[in-house]
N, C-alpha and C positions, 0 to 999 in steps of 0.2 A: 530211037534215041542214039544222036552220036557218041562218041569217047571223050570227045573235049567237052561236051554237055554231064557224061557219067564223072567226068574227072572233077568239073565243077560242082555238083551236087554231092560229090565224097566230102570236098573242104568245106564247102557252108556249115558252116553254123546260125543256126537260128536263136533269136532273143527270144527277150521273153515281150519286147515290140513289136510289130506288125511291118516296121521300115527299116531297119535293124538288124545287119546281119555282120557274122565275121567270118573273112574267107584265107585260108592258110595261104601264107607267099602274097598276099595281096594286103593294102599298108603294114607289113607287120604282125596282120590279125589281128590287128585294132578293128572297133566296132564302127562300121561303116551306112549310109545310107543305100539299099539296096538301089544296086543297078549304077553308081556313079561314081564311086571311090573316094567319096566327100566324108572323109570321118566326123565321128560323133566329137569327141577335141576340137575340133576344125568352128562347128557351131557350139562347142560352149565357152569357146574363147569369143568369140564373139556375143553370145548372152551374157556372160560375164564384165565385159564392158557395156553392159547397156542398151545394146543394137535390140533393135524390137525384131519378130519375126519380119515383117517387111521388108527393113532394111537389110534383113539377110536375103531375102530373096532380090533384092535390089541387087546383089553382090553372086548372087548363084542363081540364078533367071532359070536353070534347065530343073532346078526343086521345088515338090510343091509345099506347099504350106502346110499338110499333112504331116511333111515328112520330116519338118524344121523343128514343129510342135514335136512329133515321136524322138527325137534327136535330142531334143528337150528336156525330155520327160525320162528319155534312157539316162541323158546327165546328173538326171536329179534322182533318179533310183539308185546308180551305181556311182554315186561321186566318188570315191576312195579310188576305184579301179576309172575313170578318166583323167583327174587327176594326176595319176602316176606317168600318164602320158606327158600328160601337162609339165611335169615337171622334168621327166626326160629331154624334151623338147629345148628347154630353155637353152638358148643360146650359149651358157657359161658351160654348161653339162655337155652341151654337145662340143663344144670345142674342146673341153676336159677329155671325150670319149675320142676322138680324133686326135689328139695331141695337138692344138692349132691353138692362135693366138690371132689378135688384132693389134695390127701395128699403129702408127698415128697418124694415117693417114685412114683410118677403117679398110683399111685389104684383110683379108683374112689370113694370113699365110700359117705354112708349117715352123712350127717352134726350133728355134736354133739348141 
């Protein structure tokens, strides 16, 4: 076993799903689809508006359906803690956290 293989199995962290992992320095430590860097926020923003599993794989072609469902399912066991992503996320918060603004033309620029 190499060291960058030891270094990766020190940060994993495992769920309590089978697809489902969180790896330190990698999104954040948000909980992610193993093997792809497709976080678990990522598809439940998209279940969230209605997208059936299909149309997520329409959209992410390299996931299996497996793994959309267990993404799913972790969304729906841990909503409080995705969520919180969810709400970090938001455009207004992140421009808040950067100090940035949108001017009228939609450019993002830094606040005068």
């Amino acid at each position: 076993m190499g060291i960058n293989q030891k270094l990766t199995e020190q940060k994993t962290v495992t769920t309590d799903h089978p697809h489902i992992f969180k790896i330190e320095g990698v999104r954040d430590g948000r909980p992610i689809i193993r093997g792809t860097g497709v976080t678990v926020d990522l598809i439940a923003t998209f279940f969230k508006a209605g997208e059936s599993v299909e149309d997520i794989l329409l959209y992410y072609p390299q996931l299996k359906s497996a793994e959309v469902y267990d993404a799913i399912s972790y969304y729906l066991d841990h909503q409080m803690e995705v969520e919180e992503y969810l709400e970090l996320n938001k455009i207004e918060n992140v421009l808040r956290e950067f100090d940035l603004g949108i001017d009228d033309r939609g450019v993002i620029r830094p606040r005068l």
